[in-house]
N, C-alpha and C positions, 0 to 999 in steps of 0.2 A: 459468663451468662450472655443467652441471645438474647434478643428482643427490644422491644422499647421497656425503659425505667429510668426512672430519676435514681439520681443517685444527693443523697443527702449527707451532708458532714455534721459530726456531735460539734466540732470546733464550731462552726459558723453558730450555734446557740448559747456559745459559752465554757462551754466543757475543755480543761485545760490539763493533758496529759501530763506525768511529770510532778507537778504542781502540788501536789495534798491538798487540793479543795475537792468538794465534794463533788463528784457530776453527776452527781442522780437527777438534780433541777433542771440540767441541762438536757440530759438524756429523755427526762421526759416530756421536753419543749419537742426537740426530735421527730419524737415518736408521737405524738400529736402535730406536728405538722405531714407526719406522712401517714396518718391515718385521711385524713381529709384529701387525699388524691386519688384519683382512678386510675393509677397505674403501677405497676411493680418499681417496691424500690428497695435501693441498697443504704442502710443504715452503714455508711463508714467512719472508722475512728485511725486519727495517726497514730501511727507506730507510740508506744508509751504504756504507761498504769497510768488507769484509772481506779480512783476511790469513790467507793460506794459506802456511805455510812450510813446506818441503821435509822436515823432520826428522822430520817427525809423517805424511806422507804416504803413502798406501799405496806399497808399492814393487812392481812389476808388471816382467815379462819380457812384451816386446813388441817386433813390429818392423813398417815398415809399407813394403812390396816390392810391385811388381808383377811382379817376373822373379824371384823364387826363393822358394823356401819353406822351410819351419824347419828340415827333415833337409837340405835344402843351404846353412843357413846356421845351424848350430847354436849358433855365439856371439855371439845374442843378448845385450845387454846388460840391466841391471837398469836400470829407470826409473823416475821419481816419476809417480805421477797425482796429480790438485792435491785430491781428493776420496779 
């Protein structure tokens, strides 16, 4: 990649490859700190697994239809997204 961008590490907010904790808390520290900048950035993670558990995930209403839509299927369920 050219140009200017920061480059951001999951490690520096917590997030600990390897490990079996969870780094969704982390990930989302992240991703809020590099929402609040005006420049292009690289969300980088070390070599490793990362786990992402459900408990801490964002929770989203979603559905994904090619034959109806939300007023004719209005009980959509709630789901985890992994981020």
């Amino acid at each position: 990649m050219t140009g200017n961008y920061r480059v951001i590490h999951v490690d520096d907010f917590g997030a600990c490859p390897n490990s079996g904790e969870d780094a969704i808390p982390s990930i989302h520290s992240a991703l809020e700190a590099a929402s609040g900048l005006d420049e292009l950035v690289i969300l980088k993670f070390s070599r490793g697994q990362y786990d992402l558990y459900p408990d801490k995930a964002i929770k989203q209403r979603y559905y994904i239809s090619n034959t109806v839509s939300e007023t004719e299927a209005p009980d959509v369920r709630l789901n985890n997204i992994a981020i």
